[in-house]
N, CA, C and O atoms as CSV, one atom per row, in Angstrom:
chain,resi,resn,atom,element,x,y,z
A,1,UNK,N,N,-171.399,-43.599,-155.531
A,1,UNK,CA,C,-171.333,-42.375,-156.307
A,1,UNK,C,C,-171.466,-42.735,-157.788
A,1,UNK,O,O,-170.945,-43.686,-158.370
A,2,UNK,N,N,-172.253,-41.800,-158.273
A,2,UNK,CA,C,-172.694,-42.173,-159.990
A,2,UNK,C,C,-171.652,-41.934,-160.850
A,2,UNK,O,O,-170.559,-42.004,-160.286
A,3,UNK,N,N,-171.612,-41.679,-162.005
A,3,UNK,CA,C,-170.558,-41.111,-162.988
A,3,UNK,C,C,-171.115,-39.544,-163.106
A,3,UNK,O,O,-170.259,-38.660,-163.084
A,4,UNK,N,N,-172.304,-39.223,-163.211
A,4,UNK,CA,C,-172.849,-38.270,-163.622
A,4,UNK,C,C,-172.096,-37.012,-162.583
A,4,UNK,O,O,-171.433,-36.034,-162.930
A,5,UNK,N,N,-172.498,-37.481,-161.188
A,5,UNK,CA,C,-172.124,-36.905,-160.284
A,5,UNK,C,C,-170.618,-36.623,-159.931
A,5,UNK,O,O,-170.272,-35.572,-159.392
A,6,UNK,N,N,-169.480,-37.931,-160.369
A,6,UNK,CA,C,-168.219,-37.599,-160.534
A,6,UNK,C,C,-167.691,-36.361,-161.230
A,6,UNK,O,O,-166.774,-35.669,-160.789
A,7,UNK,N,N,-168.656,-36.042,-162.882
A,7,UNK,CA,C,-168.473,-35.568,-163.771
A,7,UNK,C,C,-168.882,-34.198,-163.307
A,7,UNK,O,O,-168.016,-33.442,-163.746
A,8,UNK,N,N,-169.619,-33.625,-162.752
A,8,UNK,CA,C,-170.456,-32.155,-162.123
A,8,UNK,C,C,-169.137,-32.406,-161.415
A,8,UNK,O,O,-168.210,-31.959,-162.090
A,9,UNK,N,N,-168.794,-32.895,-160.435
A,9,UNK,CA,C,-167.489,-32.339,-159.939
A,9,UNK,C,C,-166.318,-31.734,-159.700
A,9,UNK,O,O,-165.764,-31.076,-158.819
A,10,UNK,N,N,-165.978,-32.488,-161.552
A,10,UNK,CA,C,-164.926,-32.261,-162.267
A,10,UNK,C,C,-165.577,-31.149,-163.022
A,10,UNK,O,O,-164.587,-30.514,-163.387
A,11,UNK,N,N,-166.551,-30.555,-163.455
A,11,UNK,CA,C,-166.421,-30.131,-164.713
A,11,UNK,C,C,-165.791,-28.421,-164.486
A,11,UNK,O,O,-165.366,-27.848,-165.489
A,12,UNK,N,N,-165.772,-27.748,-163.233
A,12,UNK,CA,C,-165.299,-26.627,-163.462
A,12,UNK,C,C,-163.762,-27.188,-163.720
A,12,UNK,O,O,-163.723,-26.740,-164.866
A,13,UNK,N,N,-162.949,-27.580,-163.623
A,13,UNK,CA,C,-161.689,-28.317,-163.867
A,13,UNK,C,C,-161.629,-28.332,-165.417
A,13,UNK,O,O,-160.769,-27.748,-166.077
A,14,UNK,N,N,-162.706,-29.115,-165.944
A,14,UNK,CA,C,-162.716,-29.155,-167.437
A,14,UNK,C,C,-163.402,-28.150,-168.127
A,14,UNK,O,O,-163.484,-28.400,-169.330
A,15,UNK,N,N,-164.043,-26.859,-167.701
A,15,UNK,CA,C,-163.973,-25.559,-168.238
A,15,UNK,C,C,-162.667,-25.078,-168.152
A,15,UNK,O,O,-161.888,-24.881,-169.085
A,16,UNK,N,N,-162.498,-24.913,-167.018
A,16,UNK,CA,C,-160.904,-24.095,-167.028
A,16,UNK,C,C,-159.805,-24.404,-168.154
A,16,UNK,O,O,-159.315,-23.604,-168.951
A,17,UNK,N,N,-159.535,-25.836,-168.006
A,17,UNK,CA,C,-158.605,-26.608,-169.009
A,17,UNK,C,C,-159.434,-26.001,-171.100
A,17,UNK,O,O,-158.793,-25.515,-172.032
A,18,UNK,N,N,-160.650,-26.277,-171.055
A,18,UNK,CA,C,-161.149,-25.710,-172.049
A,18,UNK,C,C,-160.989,-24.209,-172.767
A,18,UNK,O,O,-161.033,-23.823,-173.935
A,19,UNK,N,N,-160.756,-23.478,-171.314
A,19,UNK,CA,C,-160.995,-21.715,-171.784
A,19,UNK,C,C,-159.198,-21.577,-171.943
A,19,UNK,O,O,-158.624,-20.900,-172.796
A,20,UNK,N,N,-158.733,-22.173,-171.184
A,20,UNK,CA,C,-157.165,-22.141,-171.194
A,20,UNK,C,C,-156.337,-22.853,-172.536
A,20,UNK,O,O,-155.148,-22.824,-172.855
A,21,UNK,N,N,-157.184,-23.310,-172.975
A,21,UNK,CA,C,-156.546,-24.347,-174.157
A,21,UNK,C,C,-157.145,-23.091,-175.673
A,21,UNK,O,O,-156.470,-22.921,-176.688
A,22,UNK,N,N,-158.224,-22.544,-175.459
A,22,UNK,CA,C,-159.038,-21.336,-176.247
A,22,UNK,C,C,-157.978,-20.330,-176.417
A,22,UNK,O,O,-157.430,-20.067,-177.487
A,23,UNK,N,N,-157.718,-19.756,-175.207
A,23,UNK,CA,C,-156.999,-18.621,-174.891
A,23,UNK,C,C,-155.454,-19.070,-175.831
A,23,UNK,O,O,-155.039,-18.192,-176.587
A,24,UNK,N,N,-154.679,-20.359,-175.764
A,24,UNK,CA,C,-154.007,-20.821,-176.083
A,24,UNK,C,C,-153.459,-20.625,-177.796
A,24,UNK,O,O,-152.408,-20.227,-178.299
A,25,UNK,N,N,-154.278,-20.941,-178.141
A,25,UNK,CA,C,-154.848,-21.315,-179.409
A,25,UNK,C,C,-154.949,-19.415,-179.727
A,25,UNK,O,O,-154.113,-18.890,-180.463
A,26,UNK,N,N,-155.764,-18.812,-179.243
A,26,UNK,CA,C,-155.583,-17.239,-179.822
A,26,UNK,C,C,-154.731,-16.428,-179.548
A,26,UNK,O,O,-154.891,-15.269,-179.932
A,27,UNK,N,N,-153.242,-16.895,-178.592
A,27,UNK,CA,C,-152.189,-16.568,-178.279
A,27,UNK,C,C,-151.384,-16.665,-179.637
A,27,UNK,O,O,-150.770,-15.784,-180.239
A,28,UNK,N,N,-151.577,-18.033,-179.945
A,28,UNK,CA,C,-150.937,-18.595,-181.254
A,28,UNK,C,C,-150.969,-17.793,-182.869
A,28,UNK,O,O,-150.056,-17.352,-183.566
A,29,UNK,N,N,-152.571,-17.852,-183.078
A,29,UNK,CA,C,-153.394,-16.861,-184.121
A,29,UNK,C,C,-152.925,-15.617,-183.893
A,29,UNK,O,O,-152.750,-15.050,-184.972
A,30,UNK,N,N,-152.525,-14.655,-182.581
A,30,UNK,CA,C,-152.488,-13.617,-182.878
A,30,UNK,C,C,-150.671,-13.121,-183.000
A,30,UNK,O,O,-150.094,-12.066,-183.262
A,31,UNK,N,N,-150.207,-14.607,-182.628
A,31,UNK,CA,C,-148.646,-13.804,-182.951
A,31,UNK,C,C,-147.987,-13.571,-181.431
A,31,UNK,O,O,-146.867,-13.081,-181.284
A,32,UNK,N,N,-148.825,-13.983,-180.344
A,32,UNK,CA,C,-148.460,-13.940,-178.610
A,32,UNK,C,C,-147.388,-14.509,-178.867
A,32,UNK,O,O,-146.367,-13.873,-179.131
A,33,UNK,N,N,-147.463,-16.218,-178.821
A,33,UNK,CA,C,-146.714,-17.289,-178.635
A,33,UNK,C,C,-146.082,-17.792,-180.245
A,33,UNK,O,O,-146.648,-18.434,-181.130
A,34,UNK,N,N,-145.233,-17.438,-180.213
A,34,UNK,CA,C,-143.989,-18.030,-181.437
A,34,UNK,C,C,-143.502,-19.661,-181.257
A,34,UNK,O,O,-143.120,-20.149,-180.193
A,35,UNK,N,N,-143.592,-20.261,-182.342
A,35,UNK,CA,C,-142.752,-21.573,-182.419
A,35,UNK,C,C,-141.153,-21.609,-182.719
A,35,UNK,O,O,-140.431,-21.254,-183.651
A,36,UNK,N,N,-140.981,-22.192,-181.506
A,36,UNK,CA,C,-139.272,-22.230,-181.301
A,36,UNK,C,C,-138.950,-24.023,-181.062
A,36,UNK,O,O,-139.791,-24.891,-180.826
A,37,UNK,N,N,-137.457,-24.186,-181.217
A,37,UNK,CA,C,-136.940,-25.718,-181.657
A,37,UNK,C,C,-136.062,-25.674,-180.641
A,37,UNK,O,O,-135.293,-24.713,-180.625
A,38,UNK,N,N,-135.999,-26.361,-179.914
A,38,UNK,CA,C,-135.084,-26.334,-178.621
A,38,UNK,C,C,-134.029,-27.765,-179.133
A,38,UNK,O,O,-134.481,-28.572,-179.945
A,39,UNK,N,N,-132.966,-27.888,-178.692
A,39,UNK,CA,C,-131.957,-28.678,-178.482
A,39,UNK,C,C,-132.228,-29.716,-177.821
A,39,UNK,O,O,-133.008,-29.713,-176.869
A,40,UNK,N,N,-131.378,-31.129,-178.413
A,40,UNK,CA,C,-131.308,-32.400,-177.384
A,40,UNK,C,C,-131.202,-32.152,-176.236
A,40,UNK,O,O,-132.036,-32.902,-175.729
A,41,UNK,N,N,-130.705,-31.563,-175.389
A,41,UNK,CA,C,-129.767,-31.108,-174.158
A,41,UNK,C,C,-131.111,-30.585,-173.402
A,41,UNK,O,O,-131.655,-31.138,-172.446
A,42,UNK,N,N,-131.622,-29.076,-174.227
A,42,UNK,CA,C,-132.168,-28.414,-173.367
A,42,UNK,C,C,-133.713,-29.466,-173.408
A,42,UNK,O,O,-134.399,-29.412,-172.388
A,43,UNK,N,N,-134.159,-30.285,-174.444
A,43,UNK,CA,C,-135.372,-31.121,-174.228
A,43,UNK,C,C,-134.934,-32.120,-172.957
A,43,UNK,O,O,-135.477,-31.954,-171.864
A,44,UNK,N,N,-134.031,-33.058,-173.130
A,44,UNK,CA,C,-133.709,-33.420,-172.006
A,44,UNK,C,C,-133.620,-32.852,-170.460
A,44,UNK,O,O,-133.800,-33.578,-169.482
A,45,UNK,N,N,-133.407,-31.868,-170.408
A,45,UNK,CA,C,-133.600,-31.044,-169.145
A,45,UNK,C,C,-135.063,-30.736,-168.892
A,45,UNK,O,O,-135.679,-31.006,-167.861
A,46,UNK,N,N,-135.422,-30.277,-169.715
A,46,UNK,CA,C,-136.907,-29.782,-169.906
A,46,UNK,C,C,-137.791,-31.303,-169.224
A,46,UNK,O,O,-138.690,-31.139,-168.399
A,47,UNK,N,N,-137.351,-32.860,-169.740
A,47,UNK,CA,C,-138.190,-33.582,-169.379
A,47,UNK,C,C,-137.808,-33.953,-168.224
A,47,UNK,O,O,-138.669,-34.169,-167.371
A,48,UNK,N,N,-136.623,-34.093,-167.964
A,48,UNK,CA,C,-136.179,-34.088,-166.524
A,48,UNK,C,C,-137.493,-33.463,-165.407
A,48,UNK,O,O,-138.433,-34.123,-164.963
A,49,UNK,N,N,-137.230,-32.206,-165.188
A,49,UNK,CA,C,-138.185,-31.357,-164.828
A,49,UNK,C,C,-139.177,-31.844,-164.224
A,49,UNK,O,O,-139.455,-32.132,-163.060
A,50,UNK,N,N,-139.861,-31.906,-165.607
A,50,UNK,CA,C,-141.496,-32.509,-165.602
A,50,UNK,C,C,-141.543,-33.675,-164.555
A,50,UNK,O,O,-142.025,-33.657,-163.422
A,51,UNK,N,N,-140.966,-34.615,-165.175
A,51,UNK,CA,C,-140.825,-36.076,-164.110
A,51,UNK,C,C,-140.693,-35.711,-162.633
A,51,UNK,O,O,-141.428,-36.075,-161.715
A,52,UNK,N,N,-139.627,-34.930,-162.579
A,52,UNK,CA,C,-139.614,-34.987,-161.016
A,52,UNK,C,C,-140.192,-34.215,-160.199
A,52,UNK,O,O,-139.978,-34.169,-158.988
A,53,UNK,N,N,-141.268,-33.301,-161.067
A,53,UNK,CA,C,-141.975,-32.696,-160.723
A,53,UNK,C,C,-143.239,-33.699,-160.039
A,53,UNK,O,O,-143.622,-33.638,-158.871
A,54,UNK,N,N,-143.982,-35.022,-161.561
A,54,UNK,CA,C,-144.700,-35.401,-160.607
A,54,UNK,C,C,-144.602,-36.684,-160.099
A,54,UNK,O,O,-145.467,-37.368,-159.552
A,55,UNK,N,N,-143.262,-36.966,-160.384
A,55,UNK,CA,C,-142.840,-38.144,-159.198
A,55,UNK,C,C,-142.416,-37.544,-157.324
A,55,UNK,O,O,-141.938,-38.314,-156.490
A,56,UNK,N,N,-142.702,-36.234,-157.077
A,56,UNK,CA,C,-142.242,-35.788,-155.934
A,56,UNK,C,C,-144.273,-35.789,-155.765
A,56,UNK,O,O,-144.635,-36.251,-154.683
A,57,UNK,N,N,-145.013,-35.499,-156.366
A,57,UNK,CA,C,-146.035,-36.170,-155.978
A,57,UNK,C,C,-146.775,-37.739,-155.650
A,57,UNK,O,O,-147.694,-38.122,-154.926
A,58,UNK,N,N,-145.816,-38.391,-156.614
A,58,UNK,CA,C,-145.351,-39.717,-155.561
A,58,UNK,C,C,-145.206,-40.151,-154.375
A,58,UNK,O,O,-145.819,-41.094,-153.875
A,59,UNK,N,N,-144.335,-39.437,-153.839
A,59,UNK,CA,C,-143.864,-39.432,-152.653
A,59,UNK,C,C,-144.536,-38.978,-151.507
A,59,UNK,O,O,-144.161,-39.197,-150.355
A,60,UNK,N,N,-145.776,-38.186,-151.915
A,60,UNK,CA,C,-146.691,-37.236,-151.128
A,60,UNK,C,C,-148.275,-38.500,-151.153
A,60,UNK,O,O,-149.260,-38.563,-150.417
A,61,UNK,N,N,-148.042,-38.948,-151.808
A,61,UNK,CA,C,-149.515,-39.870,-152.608
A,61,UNK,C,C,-149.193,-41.366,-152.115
A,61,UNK,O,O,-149.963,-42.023,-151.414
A,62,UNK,N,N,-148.155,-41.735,-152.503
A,62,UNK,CA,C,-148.193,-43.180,-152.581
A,62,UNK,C,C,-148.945,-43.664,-153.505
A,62,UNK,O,O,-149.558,-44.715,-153.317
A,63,UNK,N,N,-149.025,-42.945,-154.714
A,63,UNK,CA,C,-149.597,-42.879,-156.084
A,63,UNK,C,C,-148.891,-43.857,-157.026
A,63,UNK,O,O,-148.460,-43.035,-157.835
A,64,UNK,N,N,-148.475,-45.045,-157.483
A,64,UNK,CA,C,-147.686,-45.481,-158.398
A,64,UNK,C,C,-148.087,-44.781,-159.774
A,64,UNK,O,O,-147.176,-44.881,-160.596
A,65,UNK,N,N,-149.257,-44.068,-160.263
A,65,UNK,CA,C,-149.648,-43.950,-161.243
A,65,UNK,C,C,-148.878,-42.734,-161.677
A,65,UNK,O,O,-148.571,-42.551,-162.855
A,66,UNK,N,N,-148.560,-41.875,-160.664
A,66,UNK,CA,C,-147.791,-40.803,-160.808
A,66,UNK,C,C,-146.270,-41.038,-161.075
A,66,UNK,O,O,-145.573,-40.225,-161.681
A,67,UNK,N,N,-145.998,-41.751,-160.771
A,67,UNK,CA,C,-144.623,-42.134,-161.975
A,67,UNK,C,C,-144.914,-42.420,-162.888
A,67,UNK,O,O,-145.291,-41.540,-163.662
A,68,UNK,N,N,-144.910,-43.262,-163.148
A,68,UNK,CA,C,-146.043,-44.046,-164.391
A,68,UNK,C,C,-146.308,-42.556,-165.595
A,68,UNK,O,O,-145.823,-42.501,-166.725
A,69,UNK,N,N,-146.937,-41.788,-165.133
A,69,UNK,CA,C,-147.710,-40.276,-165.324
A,69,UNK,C,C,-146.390,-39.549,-166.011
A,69,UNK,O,O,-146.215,-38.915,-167.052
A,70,UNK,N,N,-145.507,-39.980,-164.854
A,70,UNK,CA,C,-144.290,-38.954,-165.063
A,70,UNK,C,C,-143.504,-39.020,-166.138
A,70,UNK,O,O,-143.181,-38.046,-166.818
A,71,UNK,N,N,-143.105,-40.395,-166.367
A,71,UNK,CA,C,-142.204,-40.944,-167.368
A,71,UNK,C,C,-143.184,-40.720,-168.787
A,71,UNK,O,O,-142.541,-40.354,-169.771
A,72,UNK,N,N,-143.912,-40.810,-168.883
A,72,UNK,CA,C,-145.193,-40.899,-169.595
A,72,UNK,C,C,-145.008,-39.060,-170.830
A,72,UNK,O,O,-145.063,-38.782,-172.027
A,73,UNK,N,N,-144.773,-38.290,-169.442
A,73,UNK,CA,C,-145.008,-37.148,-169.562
A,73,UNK,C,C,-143.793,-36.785,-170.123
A,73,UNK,O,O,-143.782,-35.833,-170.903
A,74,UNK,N,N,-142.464,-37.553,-169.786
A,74,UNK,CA,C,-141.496,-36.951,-169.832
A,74,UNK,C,C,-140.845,-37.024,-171.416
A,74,UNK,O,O,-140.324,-36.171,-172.134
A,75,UNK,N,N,-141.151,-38.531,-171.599
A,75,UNK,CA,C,-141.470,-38.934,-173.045
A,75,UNK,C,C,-141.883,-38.226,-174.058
A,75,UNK,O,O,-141.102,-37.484,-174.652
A,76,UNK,N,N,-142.865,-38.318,-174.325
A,76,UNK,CA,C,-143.632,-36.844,-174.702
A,76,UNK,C,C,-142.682,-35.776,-175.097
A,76,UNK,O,O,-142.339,-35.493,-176.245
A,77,UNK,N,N,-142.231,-35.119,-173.778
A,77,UNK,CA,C,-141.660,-33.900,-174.033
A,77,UNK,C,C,-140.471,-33.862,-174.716
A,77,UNK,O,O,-140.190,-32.958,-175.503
A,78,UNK,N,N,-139.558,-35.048,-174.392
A,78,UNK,CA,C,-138.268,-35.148,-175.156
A,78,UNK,C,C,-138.667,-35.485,-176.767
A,78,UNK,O,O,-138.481,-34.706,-177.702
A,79,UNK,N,N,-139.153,-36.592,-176.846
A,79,UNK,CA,C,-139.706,-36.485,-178.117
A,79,UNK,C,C,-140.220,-35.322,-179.055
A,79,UNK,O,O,-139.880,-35.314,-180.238
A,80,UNK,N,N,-141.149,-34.205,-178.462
A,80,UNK,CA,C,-141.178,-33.122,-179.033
A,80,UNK,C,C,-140.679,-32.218,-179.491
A,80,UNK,O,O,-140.153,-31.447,-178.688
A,81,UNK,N,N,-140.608,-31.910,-180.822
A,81,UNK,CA,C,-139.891,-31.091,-181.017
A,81,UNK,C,C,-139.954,-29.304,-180.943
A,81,UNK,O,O,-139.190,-28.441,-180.511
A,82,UNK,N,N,-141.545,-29.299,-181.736
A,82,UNK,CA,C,-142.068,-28.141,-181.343
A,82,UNK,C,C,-142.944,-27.274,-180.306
A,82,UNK,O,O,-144.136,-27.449,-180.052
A,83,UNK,N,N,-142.193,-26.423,-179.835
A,83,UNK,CA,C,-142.480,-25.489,-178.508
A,83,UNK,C,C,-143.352,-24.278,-178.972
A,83,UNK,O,O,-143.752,-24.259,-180.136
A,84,UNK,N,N,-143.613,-23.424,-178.242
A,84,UNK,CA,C,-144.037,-22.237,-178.324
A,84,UNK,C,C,-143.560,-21.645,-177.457
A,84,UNK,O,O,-143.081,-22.408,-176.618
A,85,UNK,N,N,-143.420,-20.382,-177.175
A,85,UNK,CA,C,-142.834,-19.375,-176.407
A,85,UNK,C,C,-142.849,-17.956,-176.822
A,85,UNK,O,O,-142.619,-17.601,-177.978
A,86,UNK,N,N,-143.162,-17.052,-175.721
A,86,UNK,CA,C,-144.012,-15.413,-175.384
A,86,UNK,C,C,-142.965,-15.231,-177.035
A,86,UNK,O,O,-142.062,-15.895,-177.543
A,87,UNK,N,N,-143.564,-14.215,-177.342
A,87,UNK,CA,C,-142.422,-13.360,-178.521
A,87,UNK,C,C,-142.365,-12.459,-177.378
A,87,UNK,O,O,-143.299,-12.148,-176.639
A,88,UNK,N,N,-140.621,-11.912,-177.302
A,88,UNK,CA,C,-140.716,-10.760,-176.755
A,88,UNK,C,C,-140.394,-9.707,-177.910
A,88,UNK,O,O,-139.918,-9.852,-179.036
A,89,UNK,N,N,-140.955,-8.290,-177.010
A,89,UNK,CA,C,-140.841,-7.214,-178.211
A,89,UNK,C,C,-139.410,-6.278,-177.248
A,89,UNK,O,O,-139.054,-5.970,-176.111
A,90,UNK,N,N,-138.962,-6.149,-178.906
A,90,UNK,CA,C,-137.842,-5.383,-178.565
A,90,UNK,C,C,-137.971,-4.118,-179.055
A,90,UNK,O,O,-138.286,-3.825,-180.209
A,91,UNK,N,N,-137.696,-3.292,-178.059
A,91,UNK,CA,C,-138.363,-1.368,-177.532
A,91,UNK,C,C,-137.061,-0.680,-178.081
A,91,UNK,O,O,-136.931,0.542,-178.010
């Protein structure tokens, strides 16, 4: 199998991720999604989550990369500080 042909494979995958990351981005611009600062505690939980989200694909795979992936991911998230999240409107 070529690369070319890997890549046609993937690419509705990498439209989607593209129009979703667009949409994202004009959520932001229009005032959708607000930046909020979450707590040690609740980031820690938050990366929790993630990890064992795709270390239970681990377990399904026999994937080592997916831990690997996980911790990776989880990192990341604790480290981060800034979130976004819906504004809700109050009626």
């Amino acid at each position: 199998m070529d690369y070319v042909s890997v890549f046609m494979s993937w690419l509705p995958t990498y439209l989607g991720i593209a129009v979703l990351l667009f949409l994202q981005w004009l959520a932001i611009r229009k005032g959708v999604l607000v930046s909020v600062e979450y707590s040690k505690k609740e980031r820690l939980s938050l990366a929790i989550v993630v990890f064992s989200i795709l270390a239970m694909s681990y377990s399904s795979n026999d994937n080592l990369l997916f831990l690997l992936f996980g911790f990776v991911a989880a990192v990341v998230v604790y480290s981060r500080k800034k979130f976004y999240k819906l504004r809700l409107k109050k009626s």
